[in-house]
C-alpha positions as CSV (number, residue, x, y, z in Angstrom):
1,X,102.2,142.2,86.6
2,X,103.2,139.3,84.1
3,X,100.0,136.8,83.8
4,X,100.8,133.5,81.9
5,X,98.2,131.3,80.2
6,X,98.5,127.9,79.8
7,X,96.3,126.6,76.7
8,X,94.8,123.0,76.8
9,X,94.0,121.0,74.1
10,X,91.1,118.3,74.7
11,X,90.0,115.1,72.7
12,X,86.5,115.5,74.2
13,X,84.2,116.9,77.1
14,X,81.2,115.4,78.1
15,X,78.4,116.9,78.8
16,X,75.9,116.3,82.1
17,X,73.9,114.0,80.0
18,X,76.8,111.1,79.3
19,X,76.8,107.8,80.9
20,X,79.6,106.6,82.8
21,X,79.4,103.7,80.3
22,X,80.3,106.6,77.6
23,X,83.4,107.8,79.2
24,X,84.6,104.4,79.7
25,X,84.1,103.5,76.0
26,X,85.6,106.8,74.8
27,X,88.4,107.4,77.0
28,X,89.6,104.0,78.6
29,X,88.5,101.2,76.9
30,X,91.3,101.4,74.1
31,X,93.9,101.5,77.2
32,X,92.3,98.5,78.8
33,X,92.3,96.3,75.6
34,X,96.2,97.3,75.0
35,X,96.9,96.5,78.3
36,X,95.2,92.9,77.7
37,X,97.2,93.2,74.3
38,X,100.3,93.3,76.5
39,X,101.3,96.9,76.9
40,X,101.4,99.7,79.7
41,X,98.6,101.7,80.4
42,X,97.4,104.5,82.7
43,X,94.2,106.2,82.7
44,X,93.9,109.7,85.1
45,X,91.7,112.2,86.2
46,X,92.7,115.4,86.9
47,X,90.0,118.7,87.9
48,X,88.6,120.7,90.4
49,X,87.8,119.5,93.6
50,X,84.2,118.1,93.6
51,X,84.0,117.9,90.1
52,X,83.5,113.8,90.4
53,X,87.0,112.4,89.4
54,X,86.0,109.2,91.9
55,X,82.9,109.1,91.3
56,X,83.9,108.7,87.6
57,X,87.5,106.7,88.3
58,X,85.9,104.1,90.5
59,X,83.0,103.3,87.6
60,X,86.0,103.4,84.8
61,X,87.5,101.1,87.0
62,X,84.7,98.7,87.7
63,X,83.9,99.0,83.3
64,X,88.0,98.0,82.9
65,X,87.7,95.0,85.7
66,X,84.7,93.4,83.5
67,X,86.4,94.1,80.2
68,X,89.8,92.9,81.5
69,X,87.9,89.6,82.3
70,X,86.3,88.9,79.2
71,X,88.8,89.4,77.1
72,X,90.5,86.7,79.3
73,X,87.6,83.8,79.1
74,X,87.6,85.0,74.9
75,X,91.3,84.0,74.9
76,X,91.3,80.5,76.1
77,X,94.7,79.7,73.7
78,X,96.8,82.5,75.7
79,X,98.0,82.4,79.9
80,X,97.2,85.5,81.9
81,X,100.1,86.0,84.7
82,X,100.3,88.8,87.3
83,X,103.3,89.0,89.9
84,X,102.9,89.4,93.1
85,X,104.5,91.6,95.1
86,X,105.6,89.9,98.6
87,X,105.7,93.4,99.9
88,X,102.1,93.9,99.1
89,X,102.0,90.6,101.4
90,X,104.0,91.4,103.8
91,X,101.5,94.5,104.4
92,X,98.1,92.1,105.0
93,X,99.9,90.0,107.0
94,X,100.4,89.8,110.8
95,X,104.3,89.7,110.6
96,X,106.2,92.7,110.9
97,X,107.9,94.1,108.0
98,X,111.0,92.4,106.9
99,X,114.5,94.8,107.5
100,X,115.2,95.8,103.9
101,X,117.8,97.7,104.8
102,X,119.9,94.4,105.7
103,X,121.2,92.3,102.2
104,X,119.7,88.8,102.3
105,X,121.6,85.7,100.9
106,X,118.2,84.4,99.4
107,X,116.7,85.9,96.2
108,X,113.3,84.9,95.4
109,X,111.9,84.4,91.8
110,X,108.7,86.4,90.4
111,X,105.7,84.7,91.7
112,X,103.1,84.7,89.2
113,X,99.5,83.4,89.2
114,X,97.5,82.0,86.5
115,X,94.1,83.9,85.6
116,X,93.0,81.6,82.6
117,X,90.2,79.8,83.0
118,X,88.7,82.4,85.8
């Protein structure tokens, strides 16, 4: 029988007593602000079922949301844009999907919209 161990290294575990609040600031917050700062960023959880990954991912998400917004209204000088995906759209709307199989003639530009002054 050949048994392999796999050996994890970790930054930091928090203990039953840490705030939501204290993950966010220690493990996402530094990814948010780059991301405002103009770079890519992902932030995952990965355990045991049960072990409160959504719990903990949908209050890291509502902490990156606010922070995400702030630093917006504290940079006044500097345009926020986000595209938007027409498929995304195309999924909330009442028309079927469009045949993307089929090459189209038109070719549409990046929408974006303006978050400054939200």
């Amino acid at each position: 029988m050949i048994v392999l161990y796999e050996l994890f290294s970790l930054y930091r575990v928090f203990g039953p007593e840490a705030t939501n609040k204290d993950v966010y600031e220690a493990s996402a917050q530094g990814i948010v602000r780059s991301v405002v700062d103009g770079f890519h960023g992902i932030c995952m959880a990965y355990g045991q079922t049960g072990s409160g990954k959504t719990h903990t991912m949908r209050a890291i998400m509502a902490q990156a949301v606010q922070d995400i917004f702030m630093s917006i209204r504290s940079k006044p000088e500097v345009r926020f844009l986000t595209p938007i995906d027409p498929r995304v759209n195309s999924r909330r709307s009442s028309r079927p999907p469009r045949d993307r199989t089929t090459p189209t003639t038109a070719t549409s530009a990046t929408t974006a919209t303006t978050l400054a002054n939200v």
